[in-house]
C-alpha positions in Angstrom: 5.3 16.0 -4.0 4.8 18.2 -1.2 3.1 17.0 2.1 -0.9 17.9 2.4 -1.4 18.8 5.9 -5.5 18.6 6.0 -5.3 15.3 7.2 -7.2 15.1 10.4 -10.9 13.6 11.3 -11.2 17.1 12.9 -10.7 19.2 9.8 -12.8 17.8 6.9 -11.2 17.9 3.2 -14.8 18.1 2.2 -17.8 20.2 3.4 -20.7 17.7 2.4 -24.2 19.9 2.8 -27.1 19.2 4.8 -28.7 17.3 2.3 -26.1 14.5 3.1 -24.1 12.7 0.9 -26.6 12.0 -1.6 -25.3 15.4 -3.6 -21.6 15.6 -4.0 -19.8 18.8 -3.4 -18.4 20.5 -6.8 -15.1 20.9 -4.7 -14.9 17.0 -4.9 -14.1 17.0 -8.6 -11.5 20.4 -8.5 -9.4 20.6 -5.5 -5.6 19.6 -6.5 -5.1 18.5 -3.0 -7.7 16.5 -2.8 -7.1 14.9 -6.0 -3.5 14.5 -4.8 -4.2 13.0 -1.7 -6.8 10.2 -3.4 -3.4 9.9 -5.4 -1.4 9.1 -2.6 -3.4 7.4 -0.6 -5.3 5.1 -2.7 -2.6 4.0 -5.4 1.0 5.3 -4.0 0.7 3.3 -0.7 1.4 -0.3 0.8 -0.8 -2.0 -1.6 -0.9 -4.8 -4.2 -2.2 -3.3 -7.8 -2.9 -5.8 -10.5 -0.8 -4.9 -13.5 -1.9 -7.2 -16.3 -1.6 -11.2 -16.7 1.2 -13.3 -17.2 -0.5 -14.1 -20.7 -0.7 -10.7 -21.8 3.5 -10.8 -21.7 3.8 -14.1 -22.8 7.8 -14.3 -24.5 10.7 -12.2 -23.2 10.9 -8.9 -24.6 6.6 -8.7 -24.4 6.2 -5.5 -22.6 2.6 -3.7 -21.5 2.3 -0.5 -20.2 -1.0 0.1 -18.2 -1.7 3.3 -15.3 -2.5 2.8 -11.9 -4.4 6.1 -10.3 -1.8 8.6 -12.5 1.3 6.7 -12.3 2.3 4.9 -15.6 3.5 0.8 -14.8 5.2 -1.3 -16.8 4.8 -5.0 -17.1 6.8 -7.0 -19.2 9.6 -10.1 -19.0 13.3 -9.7 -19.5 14.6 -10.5 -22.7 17.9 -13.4 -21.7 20.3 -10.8 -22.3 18.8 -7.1 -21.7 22.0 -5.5 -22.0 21.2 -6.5 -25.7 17.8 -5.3 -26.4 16.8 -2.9 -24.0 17.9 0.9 -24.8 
């Protein structure tokens, strides 16, 4: 993914307009680097994400798949011999 460079205080991603932020700006909802900053930011960075529980995977081989921001996750346990049952 290529680096966004509008990341400084002093150059606004957004131009909110004099009504405040009670209206949000239409460019909120369709700039690509904006959406891929959010991306990076909120759900690609040091941060615990809750997957799914450890009773939703209960026996080995019990997988889940779930998304956090637009990455897919998976969450599952190990069968005792993957080499087996995994392809």
């Amino acid at each position: 993914m290529p680096a966004i460079s509008r990341t400084t205080v002093e150059e606004p991603l957004v131009h909110w307009p004099e009504l405040g932020v009670c209206r949000v700006p239409y460019q909120v909802f369709m700039d690509q680097a904006l959406y891929d900053l959010e991306q990076q930011r909120i759900f690609r960075g040091d941060a615990w994400h809750w997957v799914g529980l450890e009773a939703e995977t209960p026996h080995p081989g019990d997988f889940k798949t779930n998304y956090i921001g637009d990455t897919c996750v998976f969450h599952g346990i190990l069968p005792p011999n993957p080499q087996e049952s995994c392809h």
